[in-house]
C-alpha positions as CSV (number, residue, x, y, z in Angstrom):
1,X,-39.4,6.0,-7.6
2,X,-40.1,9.4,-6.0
3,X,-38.6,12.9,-7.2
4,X,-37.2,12.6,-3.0
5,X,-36.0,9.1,-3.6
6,X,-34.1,10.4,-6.7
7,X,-32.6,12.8,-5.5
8,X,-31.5,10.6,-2.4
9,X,-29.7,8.5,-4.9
10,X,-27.9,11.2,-6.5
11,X,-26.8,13.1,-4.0
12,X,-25.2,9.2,-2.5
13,X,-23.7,8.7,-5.8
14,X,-22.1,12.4,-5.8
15,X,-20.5,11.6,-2.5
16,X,-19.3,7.9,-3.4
17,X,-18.0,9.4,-6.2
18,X,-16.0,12.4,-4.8
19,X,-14.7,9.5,-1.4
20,X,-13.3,7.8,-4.2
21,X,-11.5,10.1,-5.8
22,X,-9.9,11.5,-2.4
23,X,-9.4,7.9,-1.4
24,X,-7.0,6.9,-4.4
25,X,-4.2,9.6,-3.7
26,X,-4.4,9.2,-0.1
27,X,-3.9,5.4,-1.0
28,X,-1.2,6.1,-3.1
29,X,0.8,8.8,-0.6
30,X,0.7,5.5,2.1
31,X,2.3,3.4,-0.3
32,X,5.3,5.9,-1.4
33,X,5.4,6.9,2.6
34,X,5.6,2.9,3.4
35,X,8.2,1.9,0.5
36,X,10.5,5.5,1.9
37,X,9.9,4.3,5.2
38,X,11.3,0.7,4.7
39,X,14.2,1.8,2.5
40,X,15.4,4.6,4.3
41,X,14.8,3.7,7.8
42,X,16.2,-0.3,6.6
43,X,12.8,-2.0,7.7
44,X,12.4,-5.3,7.2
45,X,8.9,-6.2,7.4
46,X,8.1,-9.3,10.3
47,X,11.7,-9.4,11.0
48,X,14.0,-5.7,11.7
49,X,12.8,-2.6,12.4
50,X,16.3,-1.0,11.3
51,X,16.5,2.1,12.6
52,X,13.2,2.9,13.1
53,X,12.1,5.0,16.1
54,X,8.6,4.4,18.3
55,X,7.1,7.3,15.9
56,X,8.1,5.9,13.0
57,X,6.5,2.2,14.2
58,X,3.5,3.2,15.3
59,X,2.7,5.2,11.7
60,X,3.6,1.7,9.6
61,X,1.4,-0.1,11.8
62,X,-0.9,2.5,11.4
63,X,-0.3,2.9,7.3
64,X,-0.8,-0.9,6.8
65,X,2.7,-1.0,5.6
66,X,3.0,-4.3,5.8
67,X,1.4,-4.4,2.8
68,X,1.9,-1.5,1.3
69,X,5.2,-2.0,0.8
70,X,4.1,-4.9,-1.6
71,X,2.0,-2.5,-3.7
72,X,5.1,0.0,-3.5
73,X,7.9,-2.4,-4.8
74,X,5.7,-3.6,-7.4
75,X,4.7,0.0,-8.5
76,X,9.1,1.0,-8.2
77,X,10.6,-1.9,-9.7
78,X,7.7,-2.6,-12.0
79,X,7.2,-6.7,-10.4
80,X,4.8,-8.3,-11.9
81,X,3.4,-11.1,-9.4
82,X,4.4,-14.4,-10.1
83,X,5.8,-13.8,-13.8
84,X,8.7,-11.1,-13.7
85,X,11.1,-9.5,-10.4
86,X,11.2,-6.6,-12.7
87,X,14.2,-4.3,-11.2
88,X,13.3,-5.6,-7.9
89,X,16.7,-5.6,-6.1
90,X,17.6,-9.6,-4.4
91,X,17.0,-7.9,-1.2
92,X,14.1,-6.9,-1.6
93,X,12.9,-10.2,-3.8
94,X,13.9,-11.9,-0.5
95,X,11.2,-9.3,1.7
96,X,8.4,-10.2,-1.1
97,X,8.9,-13.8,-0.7
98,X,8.6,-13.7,2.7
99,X,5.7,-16.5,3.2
100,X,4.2,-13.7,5.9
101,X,4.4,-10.6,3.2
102,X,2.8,-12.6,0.6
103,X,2.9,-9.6,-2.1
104,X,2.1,-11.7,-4.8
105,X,-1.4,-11.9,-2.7
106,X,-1.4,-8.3,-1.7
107,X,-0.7,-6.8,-4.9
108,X,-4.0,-8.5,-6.4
């Protein structure tokens, strides 16, 4: 392998490793912004927008909320997929049950 070639591989491995790190927070701001979003604004996912406006659609569509909400819920109420509801509120065990949310899926 060349001294260029090296390099090359560093330098890709430098900025893998620095999207990664920026990725995980951004991740992470979606999935509180998704879980406020559907308890504040009474969203319930495939079935009520509550009182969300067009602004407030368009950014869950566009923050996958759908399934962050599953990733938020089980982070809040500490779920554990298929073994334990955690705190999970019976409203919300309802929303994660929901064959078309399939959180015990989306939190793998």
């Amino acid at each position: 392998m060349t001294k260029a070639t090296q390099f090359y591989l560093s330098l890709f491995a430098a900025s893998v490793a620095l999207a990664v790190s920026y990725a995980a927070p951004a991740l992470a701001d979606e999935v509180d912004s998704c879980g406020a979003m559907m308890e504040d604004l009474s969203i319930v996912p495939y079935q009520s927008w509550g009182s969300a406006s067009a602004d407030d659609k368009k950014a869950w569509e566009d923050k996958n909320c759908n399934r962050n909400v599953c990733l938020y819920m089980e982070q809040k109420y500490d779920v554990e997929a298929g073994k334990s509801w955690g705190s999970l509120p019976a409203n919300l065990q309802k929303i994660w049950d929901d064959p078309k949310m399939n959180c015990n899926m989306a939190v793998q």
